[in-house]
C-alpha positions, 0 to 999 in steps of 0.5 A, a space after each residue: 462793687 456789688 450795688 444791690 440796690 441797682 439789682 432790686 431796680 434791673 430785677 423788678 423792670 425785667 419781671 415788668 417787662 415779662 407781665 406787660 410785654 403781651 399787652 403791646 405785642 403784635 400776636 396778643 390782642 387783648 390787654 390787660 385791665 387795671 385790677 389786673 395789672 396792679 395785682 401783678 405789681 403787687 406780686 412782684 412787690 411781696 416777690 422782692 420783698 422776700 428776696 430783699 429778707 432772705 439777703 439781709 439774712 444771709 447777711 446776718 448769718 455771715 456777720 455772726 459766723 465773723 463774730 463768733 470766729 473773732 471771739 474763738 480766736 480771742 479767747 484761744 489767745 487769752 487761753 494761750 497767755 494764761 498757760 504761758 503765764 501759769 508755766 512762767 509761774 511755775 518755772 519762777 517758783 522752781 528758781 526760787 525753791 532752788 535759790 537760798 533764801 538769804 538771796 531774796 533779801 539781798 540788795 546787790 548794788 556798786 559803781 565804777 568811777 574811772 577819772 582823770 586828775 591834772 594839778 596844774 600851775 603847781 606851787 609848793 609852801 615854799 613859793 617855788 613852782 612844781 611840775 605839771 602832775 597828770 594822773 588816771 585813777 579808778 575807784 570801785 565800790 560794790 554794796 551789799 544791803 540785806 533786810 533781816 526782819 522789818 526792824 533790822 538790817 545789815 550793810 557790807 561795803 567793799 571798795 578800792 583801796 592800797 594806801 600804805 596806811 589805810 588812809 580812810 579819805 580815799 578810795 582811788 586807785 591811780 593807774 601806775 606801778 608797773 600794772 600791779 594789782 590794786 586793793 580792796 578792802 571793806 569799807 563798811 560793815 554794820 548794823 541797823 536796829 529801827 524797832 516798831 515800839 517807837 517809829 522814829 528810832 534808829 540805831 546803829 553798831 559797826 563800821 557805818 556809812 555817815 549820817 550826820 547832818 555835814 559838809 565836807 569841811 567837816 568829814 571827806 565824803 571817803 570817811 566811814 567812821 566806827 562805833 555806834 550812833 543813836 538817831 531818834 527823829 520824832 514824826 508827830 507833826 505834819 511839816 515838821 521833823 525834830 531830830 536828835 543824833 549821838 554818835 561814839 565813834 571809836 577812833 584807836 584801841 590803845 593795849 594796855 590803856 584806859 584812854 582810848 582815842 574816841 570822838 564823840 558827837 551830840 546833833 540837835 536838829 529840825 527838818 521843815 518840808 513845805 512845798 516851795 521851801 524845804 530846810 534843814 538846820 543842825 547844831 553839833 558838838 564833837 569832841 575828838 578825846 585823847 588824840 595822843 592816842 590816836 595810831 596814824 593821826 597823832 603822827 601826821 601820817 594821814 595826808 601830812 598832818 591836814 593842815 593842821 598845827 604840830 609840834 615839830 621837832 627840830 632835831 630830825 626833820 619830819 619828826 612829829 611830836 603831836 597835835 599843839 591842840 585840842 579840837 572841841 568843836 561847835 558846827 552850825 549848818 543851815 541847808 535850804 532846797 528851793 523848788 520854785 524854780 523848774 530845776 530845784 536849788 539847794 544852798 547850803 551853809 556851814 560854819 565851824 568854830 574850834 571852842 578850845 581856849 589855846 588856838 589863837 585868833 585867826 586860827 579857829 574857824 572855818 565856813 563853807 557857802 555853796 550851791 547845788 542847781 540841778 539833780 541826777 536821778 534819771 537819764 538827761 539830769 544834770 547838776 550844777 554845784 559851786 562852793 567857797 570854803 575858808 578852813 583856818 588852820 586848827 578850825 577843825 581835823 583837818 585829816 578828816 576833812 575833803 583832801 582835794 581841798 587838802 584839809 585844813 589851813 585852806 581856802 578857795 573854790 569848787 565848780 563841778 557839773 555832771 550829766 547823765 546822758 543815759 540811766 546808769 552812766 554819769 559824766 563831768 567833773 571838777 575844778 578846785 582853786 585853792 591855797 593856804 589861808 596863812 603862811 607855813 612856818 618855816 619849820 613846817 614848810 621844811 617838813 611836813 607842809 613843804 608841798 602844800 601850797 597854791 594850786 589848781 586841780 582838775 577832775 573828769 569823771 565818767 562813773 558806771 553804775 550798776 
């Protein structure tokens, strides 16, 4: 590498040598004096300097021509990314031109459950043991959310769907009947109203998903019920939510008749959000009105009746007469989610009391004591649950309730676990003890409640979404 210190020190002691070589050469007798030979020193001094000034110069010239030349090729870079950006405006601004507008306001969304179900160590009412059932079975939703205005919205749901009697607890579809093709049918369609005159107010018409504070011994997660619901949570106070939710549910339209089936529920509850400690707790009243005329439920041609009592005639088995009771319920649900642990834990609590006075003792109340440790929102979650339920027999509509649990009369256990390998995909599954509460009465094990007995059931998930 160039030294142009070590230049400086060769140049200076040649130039000496040049000036003082004649005073000890043979053919030059005279020397020089002192006065003499400092000026010269002093010469080649200035001599240096300038040399010294004219390469720092030269430096400088070629260190600003380095900057100025960063700066053009900066600046060509920024000037090429803006004219990229501007024409991917441009090209955007088409697109959207051409799309309809009704598109931009359209939320797009759906998942694929594709899932394995073994019914193992099977034992019918009767106390005989059944086969082994072994089942591959796929449920496919797709969902469409469009924002109207700021205060209203409307919400499609399409899903698989081919039970004989459009049994609304179920949306799988099992691999079977010679590869034929399976249904859809339109889960949900309604309509939101959320007005700005009174923050807090939601209001609801059509076929809606279920926002009621619940577990599922009280509603299957499947069941989308119809009519309207009126939600008002009032969010003046800092940590503190009050909240009231009514709902009129149209269950059957009878021709003819005034007295429609319906259900009606009446929900007071309170959210209390604090950092370590979040609750929820609702108190809930429904009334399941004229039953009798309800199209499917009445007969027991939802899952077999559900568990519940009816009144069988004796002369043709499988004949129904109807439900033996009324089903006015009270529901208490506490619900807290603990997050000082480094995974959050909810537990959750549900009690359900059946008020009519003609349900004998025993057969009257259900509750349901579980946890949930975990979450599944991003890649790597996972999430541990576990439940104990006890329906007894006219606790509640037991065709209404969670049919892996298979409704009413019921009681044992829940385990589940799901994982989250990478965004969009879920995997896990679920295993459920179970077995009826009290025995069927040889009429019903002879009919509708002869294959309802012990059994234990597993489910492996793999679920899609998009």
């Amino acid at each position: 590498m160039f030294n142009l210190k070590k230049y400086f020190i060769i140049l200076a002691m040649c130039m000496l040598k040049s000036f003082c070589w004649p005073m000890f050469c043979e053919g030059n007798q005279v020397p020089l004096n002192q006065e003499e030979l400092l000026q010269k020193l002093q010469t080649l001094e200035e001599m240096v300097k300038r040399q010294q000034k004219e390469i720092e110069e030269l430096k400088n010239r070629l260190m600003e021509q380095n900057v100025n030349l960063k700066q053009e090729v900066q600046t060509a870079k920024e000037e090429a990314k803006k004219e990229t950006e501007k024409a991917a405006l441009e090209t955007e601004k088409k697109v959207r031109q051409w799309i309809p507008k009704w598109v931009n306001r359209v939320q797009v969304s759906g998942d694929l459950r594709l899932r394995y179900e073994g019914i193992h160590r099977w034992e019918d009412a009767k106390g005989y043991d059944q086969p082994n059932r072994d089942r591959l079975r796929f449920r496919a939703r797709l969902f469409f959310d469009g924002t109207i205005t700021d205060e209203l919205s409307a919400h499609f749901m399409l899903c698989s769907d081919d039970d004989p009697y459009r049994d609304p607890t179920t949306t799988n579809q099992s691999f079977t009947d010679d590869f034929n093709n399976k249904g859809i049918y339109i889960h949900r369609a309604y309509g939101v109203y959320k007005p700005k005159i009174l923050d807090g107010l939601e209001l609801v018409m059509g076929k809606f998903k279920n926002t009621f504070i619940h577990t599922d011994i009280m509603w299957d997660p499947d069941v989308n019920p119809e009519g309207f619901y009126e939600k008002y949570s009032y969010k003046g106070f800092k940590n503190i939510i009050p909240f009231v939710h009514l709902g009129q549910m149209y269950v059957n339209e009878v021709k003819n008749q005034t007295d429609d089936a319906w259900l009606f529920i009446e929900q007071v509850g309170v959210e209390i959000k604090t950092k370590p400690i979040d609750l929820t707790f609702a108190l809930s009243w429904y009334d399941w009105s004229n039953l009798k005329n309800t199209k499917y439920l009445n007969s027991a041609q939802f899952k077999s009746g559900g568990g519940n009592t009816f009144s069988l005639a004796n002369a043709k088995p499988y004949t129904v007469y109807g439900y033996a009771y009324d089903y006015n319920l009270t529901e208490a649900i506490l619900i807290a989610t603990l997050n000082i642990f480094p995974y959050p834990l909810k537990l959750t609590f549900d009690y359900i009391h059946n008020t009519d006075d003609n349900v004998p003792n025993g057969q009257d109340t259900a509750y349901y004591l579980g946890f949930d440790l975990g979450k599944l929102k991003a890649k790597h979650d996972w999430l541990l649950g576990y439940k104990y339920a006890k329906i007894e027999k006219d606790a509640l509509l037991g065709s209404m309730a969670d049919q892996d649990f298979y409704g009413a009369n019921r009681k044992g256990h829940k385990i589940y676990f799901y994982y989250k390998p990478v965004d969009r995909l879920r995997i896990g599954g679920a295993y459920f003890i179970t077995k009826p509460v009290q025995d069927w009465t040889t009429e019903e094990k002879n009919s509708i409640y002869k294959d309802f007995g012990r059994e234990n059931r597993i489910m492996l998930d793999t679920v899609f979404e998009f």
